[in-house]
C-alpha positions in Angstrom: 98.6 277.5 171.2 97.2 278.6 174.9 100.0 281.0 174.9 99.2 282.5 171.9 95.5 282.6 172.7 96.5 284.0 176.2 98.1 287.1 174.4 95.4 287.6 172.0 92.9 288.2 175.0 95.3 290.5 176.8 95.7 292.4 174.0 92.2 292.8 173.3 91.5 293.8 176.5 94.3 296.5 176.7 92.7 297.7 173.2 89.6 297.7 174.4 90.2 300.0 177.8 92.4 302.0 175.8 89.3 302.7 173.2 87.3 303.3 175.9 89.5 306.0 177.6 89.8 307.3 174.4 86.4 307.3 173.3 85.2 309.2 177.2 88.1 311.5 176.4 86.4 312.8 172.8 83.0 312.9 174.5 84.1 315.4 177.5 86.0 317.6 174.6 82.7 317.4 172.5 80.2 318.4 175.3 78.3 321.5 175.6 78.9 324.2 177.7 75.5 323.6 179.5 76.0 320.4 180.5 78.6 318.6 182.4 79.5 315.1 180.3 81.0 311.8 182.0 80.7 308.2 182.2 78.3 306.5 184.6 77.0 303.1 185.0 79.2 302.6 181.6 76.8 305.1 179.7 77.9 308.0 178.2 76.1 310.8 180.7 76.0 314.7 180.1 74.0 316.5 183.1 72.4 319.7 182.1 70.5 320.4 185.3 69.3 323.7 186.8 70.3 325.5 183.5 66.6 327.2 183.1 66.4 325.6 179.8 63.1 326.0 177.5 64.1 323.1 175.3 65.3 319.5 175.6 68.0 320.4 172.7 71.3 321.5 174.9 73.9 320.9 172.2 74.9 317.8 173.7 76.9 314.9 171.1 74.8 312.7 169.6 76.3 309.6 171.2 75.1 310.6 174.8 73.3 307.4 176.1 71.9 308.9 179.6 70.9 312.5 179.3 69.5 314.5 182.7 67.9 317.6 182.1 65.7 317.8 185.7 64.7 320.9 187.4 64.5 323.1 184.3 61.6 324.9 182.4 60.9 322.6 179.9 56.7 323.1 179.1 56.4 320.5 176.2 57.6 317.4 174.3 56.8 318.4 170.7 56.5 315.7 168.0 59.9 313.8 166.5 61.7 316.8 168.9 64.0 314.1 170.6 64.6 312.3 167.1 65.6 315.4 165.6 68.0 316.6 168.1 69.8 313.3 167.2 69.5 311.9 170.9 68.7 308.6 169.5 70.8 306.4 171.6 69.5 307.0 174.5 68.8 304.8 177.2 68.2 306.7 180.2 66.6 310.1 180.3 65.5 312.3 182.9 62.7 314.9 182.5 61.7 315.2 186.3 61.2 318.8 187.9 60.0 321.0 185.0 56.7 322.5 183.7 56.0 320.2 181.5 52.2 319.7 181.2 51.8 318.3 177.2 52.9 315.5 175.3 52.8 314.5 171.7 52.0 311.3 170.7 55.5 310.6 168.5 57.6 312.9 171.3 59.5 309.8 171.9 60.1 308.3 168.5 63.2 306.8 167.2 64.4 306.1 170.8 64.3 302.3 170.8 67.0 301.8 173.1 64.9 304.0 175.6 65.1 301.9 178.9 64.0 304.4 181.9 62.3 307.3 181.4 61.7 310.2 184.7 58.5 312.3 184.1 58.2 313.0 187.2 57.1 316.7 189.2 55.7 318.0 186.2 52.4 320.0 185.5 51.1 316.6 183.6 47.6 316.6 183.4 47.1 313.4 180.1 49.2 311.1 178.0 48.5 309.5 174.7 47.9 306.1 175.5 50.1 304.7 172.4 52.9 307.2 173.3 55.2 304.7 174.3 54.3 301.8 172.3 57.7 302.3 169.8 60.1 302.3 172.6 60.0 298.4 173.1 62.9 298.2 175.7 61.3 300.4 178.0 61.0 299.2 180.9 60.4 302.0 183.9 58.8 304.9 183.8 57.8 307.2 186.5 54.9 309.3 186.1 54.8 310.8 190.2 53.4 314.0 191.4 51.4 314.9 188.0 47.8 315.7 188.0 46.3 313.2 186.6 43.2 312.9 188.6 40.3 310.8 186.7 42.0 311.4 183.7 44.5 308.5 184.2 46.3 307.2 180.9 45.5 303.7 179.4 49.0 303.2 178.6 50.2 300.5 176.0 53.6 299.2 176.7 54.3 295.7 176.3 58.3 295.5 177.7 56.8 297.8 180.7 58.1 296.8 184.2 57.3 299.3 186.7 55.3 302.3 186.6 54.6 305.0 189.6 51.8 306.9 190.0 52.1 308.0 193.3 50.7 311.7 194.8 48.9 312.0 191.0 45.9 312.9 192.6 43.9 309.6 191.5 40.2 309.6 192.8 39.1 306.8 190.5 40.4 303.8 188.2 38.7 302.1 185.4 38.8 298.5 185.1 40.4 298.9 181.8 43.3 300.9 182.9 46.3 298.7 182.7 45.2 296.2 179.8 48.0 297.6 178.1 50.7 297.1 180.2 50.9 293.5 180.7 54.4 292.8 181.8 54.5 295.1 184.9 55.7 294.3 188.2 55.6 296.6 190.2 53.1 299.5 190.4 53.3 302.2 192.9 49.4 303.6 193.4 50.2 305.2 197.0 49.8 308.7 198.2 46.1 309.5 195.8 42.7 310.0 196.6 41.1 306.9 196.3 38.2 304.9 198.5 38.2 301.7 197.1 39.7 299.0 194.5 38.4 296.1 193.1 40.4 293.2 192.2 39.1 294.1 188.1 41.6 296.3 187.9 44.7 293.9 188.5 43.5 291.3 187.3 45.5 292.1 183.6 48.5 292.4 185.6 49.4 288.7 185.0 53.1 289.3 186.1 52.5 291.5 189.4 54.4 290.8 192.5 54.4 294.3 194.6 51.5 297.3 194.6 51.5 300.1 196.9 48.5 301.3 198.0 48.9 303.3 201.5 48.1 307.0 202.1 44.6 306.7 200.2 41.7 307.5 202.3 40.6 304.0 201.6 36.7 303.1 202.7 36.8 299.9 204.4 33.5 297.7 203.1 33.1 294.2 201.7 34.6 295.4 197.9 37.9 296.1 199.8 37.9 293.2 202.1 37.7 290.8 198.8 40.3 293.1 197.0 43.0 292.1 199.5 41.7 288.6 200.0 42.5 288.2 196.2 45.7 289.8 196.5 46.8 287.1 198.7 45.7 285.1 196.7 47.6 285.7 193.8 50.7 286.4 196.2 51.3 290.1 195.2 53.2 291.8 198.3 51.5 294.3 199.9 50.7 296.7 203.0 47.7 295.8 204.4 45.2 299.0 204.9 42.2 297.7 206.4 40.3 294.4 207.0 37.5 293.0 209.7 40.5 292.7 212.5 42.2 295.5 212.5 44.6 295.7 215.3 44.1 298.6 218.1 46.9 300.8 219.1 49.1 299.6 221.3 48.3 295.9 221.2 50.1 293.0 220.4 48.2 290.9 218.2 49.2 287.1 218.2 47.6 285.4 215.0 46.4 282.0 215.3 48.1 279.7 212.8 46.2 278.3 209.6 44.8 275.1 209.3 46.4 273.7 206.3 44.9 273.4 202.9 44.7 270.8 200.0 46.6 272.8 198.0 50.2 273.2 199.0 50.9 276.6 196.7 47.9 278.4 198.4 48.9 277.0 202.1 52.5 278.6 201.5 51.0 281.8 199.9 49.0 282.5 203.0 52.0 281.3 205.6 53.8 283.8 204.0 51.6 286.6 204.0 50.3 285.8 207.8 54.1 286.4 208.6 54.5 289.1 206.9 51.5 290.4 208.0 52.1 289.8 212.2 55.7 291.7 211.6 54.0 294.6 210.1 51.6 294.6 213.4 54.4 294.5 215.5 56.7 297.0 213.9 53.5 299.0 213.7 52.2 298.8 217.9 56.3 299.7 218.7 56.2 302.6 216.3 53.0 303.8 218.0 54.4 302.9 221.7 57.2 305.7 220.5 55.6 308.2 218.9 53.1 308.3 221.9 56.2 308.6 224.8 57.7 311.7 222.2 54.1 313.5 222.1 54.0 312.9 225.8 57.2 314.1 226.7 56.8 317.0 224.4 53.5 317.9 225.8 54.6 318.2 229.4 57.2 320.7 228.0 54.9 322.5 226.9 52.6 322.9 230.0 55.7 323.9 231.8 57.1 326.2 229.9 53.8 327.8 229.9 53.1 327.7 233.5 56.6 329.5 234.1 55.8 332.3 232.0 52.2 332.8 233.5 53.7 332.4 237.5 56.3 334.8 236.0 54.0 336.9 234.5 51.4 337.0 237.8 54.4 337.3 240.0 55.5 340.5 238.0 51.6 342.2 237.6 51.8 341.5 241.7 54.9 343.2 242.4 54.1 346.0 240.3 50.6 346.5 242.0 52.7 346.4 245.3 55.3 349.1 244.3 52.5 351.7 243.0 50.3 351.1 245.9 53.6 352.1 248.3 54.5 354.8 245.9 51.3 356.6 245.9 50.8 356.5 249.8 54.1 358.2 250.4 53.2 360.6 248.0 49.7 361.4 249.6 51.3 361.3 252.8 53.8 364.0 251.9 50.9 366.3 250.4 48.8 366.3 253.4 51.1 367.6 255.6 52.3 370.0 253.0 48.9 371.0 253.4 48.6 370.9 256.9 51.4 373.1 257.0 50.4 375.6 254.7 46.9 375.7 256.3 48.4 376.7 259.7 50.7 379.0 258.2 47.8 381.2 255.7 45.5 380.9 259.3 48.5 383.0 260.9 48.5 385.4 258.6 45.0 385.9 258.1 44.8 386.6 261.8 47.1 389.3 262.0 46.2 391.0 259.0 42.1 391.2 260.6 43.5 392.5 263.5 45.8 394.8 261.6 42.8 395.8 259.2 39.8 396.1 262.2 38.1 399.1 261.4 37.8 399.9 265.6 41.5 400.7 265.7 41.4 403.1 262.8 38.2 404.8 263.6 40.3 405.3 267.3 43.1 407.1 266.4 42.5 410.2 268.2 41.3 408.3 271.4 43.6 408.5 274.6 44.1 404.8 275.3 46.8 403.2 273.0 46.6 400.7 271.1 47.9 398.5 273.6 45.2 399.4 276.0 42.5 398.2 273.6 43.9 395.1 272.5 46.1 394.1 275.4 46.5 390.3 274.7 47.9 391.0 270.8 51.8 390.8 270.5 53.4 393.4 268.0 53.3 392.8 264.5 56.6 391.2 262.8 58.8 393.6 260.8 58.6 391.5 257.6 54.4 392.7 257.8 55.7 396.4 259.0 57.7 396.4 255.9 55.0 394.7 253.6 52.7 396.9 254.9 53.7 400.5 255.1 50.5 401.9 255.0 48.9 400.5 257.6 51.8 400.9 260.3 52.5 404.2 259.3 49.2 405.5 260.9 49.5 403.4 263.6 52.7 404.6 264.6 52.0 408.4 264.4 49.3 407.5 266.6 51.6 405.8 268.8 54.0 408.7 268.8 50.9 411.1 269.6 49.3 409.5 272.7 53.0 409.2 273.8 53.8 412.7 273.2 51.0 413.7 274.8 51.5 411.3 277.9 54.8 413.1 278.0 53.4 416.5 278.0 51.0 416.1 280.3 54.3 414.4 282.7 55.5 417.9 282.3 53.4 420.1 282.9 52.2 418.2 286.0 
């Protein structure tokens, strides 16, 4: 009898992975062209992202169980439109990354196996508040990096577990604003652009155990101070973002321990939370200590990488200066005596050509003293100015010639 029994579950088993390969097999032949089908987690998965698609119908078999379709063009979810493309069995779907800025209030009807739903880095700026009441096995859904601002949905989910509304842009929450969602545990409110909380607001959160609440500009006054008192209260984990001691930057802060209370459950509470609280100081004053030894070290990089380009840049200006100062004195030092040159030259010239061009020589040409005889001291001209000059040293030589032809005469005839 356990023989028999021992064969009947080996059988079953081999049946059963043989239906399964068989059934994954049928799935990949019947998927679209758009998407790429396969098995993960044990859900029947076809991937059509980055496919520019307008509409959540891609053609994929009707017994797909996790469907991605992120970081496409989808604008809207239209009434019944996931119904009627047959995609009721699913259990996981992705809608992050698309354009999707409108909702109808039965998009998402028929899907009652619906489990995690991605709406993620879309152009969402509302919801219908009952959108999501038919899809009773939901249980997270991620609304991050919409636009919700004061327009924040009321949802209505009562199987709800955790919801993210982080970087929505959230300047302001109602008291009223998770009545609806009763079951949640964890609720991610971090990254928005709110001041302050009240303790209202969570208090229909019956089942809460974590809430982020960091990168809010949060205003520190007594409404806040009794918001995270009650949250230690109730023992929901959290990051601390201000209270009365806050610690200062670089300083280890040692907590005195708590004197104990009647109530054991509230002593524990608070043990655990003044623990939890001293590590976050610490990890805090050491993350500090480091970034402050990088900024340092990167700063006096900076200054000397810019003092070596200014000393290079002086240094250069200088030598330049230098160079054009020597430059231009050899250059004035070569013209003056070019000039002092020429001057004496054009002063040589200009005396022999007066004394070529006095008017007592020509007026004397008949007299009988030569021209040496009236200017005794004056050496002959050159025969460059003879030959420039014709003219000039024509007379004078036929003068010459007389007052020696008559010299000669006069030798004779004496």
């Amino acid at each position: 009898m356990t023989d028999g029994s021992t064969i009947g579950l080996v059988v079953s088993l081999v049946l059963n992975v043989v239906g399964i390969i068989v059934s994954s097999a049928q799935f990949s032949e019947m998927c679209s062209s758009l998407c790429v089908c396969d098995t993960w987690y044990e859900l029947k998965r076809a991937s059509c992202t980055g496919r520019h698609l307008y509409s959540i119908d891609a053609g994929t078999p009707n017994s797909v169980q996790a469907l991605d379709l992120s970081d496409n063009v989808v604008s809207s979810l239209n009434n019944f439109e996931l119904a009627n493309a047959g995609l009721t069995r699913l259990k996981y779907l992705n809608l992050s990354t698309n354009t999707i800025s409108e909702v109808d209030l039965n998009a998402f009807h028929g899907l009652a196996e619906l489990t995690v739903l991605d709406l993620s880095k879309n152009h969402l700026y509302s919801i219908p508040d009952d959108a999501f009441v038919e899809n009773t096995n939901l249980r997270i859904l991620k609304l991050s990096r919409n636009n919700f601002n004061a327009h924040v949905p009321k949802l209505r989910s009562p199987s709800l577990a955790e919801l993210s509304l982080d970087s929505c842009q959230i300047s302001h929450l109602p008291p009223d604003t998770f009545n609806g969602l009763i079951r949640v545990r964890h609720l991610d409110l971090s990254n928005n652009m709110m001041i302050q909380m009240s303790g209202a607001i969570v208090q229909t959160l019956p089942f809460l155990k974590e809430l982020s609440l960091e990168g809010n500009p949060w205003f520190c006054n007594r409404i806040m101070n009794d918001f995270h008192v009650y949250l230690v209260h109730k023992g929901i984990e959290f990051h601390k973002v201000c209270g009365k001691n806050s610690p200062k930057k670089f300083e280890k802060i040692i907590l005195a321990p708590v004197k104990k209370q009647p109530n054991y459950h509230r002593s524990a509470i608070a043990n655990a939370t003044i623990v939890k609280t001293t590590s976050i100081i610490k990890c805090n004053v050491t993350s500090h200590s480091n970034n402050k030894n990088q900024s340092t070290d990167g700063a006096t990089m900076q200054q000397k990488r810019i003092m070596n380009s200014y000393t290079f840049l002086v240094v250069g200006f200088l030598l330049g200066v230098a160079t054009g100062m020597i430059i231009s004195y050899m250059w004035l030092s070569g013209k003056y005596i070019c000039s002092q040159c020429w001057r004496r030259e054009n002063n040589d010239r200009s005396q022999r050509l007066s004394l070529l061009s006095n008017p007592y020589l020509q007026n004397n040409i008949d007299s009988n003293t030569s021209l040496t005889g009236s200017c005794p001291g004056t050496p002959p001209p050159a025969y460059r100015e003879v030959m420039l000059r014709p003219s000039l040293y024509h007379c004078l030589s036929r003068t010459s010639n007389l007052n020696n032809n008559s010299t000669e005469s006069r030798g004779r005839y004496a």
